[in-house]
N, C-alpha and C positions, 0 to 999 in steps of 0.2 A: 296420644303420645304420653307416655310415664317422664313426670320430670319429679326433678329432685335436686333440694337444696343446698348450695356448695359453698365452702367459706368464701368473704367477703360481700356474701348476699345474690352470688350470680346464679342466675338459674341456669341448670341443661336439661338434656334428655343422655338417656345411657349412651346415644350411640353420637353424642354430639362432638364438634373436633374442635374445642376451647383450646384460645390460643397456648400452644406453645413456647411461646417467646422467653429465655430467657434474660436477663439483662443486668448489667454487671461494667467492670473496668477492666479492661487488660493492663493486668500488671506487668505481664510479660512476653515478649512472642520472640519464637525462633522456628525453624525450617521446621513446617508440619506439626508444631508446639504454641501453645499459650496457658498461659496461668492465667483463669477469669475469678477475680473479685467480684464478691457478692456485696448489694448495698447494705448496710446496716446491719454485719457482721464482720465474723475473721475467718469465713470460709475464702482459702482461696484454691478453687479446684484445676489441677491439672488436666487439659487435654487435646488431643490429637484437633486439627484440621486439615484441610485438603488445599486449604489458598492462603496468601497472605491476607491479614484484617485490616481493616483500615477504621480505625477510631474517630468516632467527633474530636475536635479540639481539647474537650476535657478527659480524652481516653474512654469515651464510653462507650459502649456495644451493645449489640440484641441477636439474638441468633435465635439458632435450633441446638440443645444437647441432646445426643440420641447414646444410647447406652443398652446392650444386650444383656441380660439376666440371664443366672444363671439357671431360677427356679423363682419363681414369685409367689411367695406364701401370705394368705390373709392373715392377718391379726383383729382383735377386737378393738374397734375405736380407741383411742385415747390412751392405749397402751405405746406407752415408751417414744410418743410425739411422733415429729417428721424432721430429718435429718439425713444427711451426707456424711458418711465417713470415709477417709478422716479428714477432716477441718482444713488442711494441708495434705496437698497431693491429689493422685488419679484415684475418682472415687471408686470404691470396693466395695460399700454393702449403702444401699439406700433405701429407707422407710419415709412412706407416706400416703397421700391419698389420693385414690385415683379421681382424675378432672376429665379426664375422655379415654375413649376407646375408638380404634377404627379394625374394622371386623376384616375390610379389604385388604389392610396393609397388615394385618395382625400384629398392634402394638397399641400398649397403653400410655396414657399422661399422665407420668405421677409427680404430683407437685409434692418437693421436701421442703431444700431450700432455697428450691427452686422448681420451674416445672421441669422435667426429662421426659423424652420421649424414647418408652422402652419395648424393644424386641424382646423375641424368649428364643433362649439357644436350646430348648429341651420342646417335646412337644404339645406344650400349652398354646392356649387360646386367647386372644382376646376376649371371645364369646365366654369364658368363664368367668370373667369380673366384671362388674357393674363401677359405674361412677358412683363416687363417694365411698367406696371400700377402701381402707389402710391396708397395703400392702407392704411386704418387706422381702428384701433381694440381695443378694451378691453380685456385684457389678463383674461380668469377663474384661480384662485389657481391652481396653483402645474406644475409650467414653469418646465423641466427636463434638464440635462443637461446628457450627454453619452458620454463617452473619446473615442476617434477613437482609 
């Protein structure tokens, strides 16, 4: 099995399904909406859910964000980081690197700043990217967020 090196020291393999989860504060929810805060920044991202969330006592969350691209193009490592735009609001272009693929569901884990689990609205593959590849995307309307 091919594995390969991924930040914070975790090992996978290309076809591994490393968690997802991402985790954050609800700053704000309304009918099918929340604004999730990210720890240890001032991203706070708008988006769509399907249920009301229910918070620990300190407002804190974990979910799934799942987000469809519009096209996912490689970049070379270390070019221009891993980030969410924009900082505020539904995010619209997201760079980073890929933490898993699942070939069945055809979608990648791209951790920016955070992980996202991304569909392709065009017809790309999962099977064409590898774990550990920096990818970069334009996010379609209606990013999801789903409480674990």
């Amino acid at each position: 099995m091919f594995l390969k090196r991924i930040d914070q020291g975790k090992t996978m393999s290309n076809t591994t399904t490393a968690s997802p989860l991402a985790k954050g504060t609800l700053v704000q929810q309304s009918e099918g909406k929340i604004v999730l805060g990210l720890p240890g920044s001032e991203y706070q991202l708008h988006l769509l859910t399907d249920a009301a969330l229910t918070p620990s006592v300190t407002g804190k969350i974990t979910g799934t964000i799942t987000a469809e691209a519009q096209r996912v193009d490689k970049t070379q490592n270390g070019t221009g980081g891993r980030f969410i735009e924009p900082v505020y609001g539904r995010p619209r272009r997201i760079q980073g690197r890929i933490t898993a693929t699942d070939t069945a569901a055809n979608t990648i884990t791209v951790f920016a700043a955070c992980p996202v689990v991304c569909s392709f609205a065009t017809d790309q593959s999962a099977s064409d990217f590898e774990v550990g590849q920096t990818v970069t995307f334009d996010v379609k309307p209606g990013a999801k967020f789903a409480q674990a």
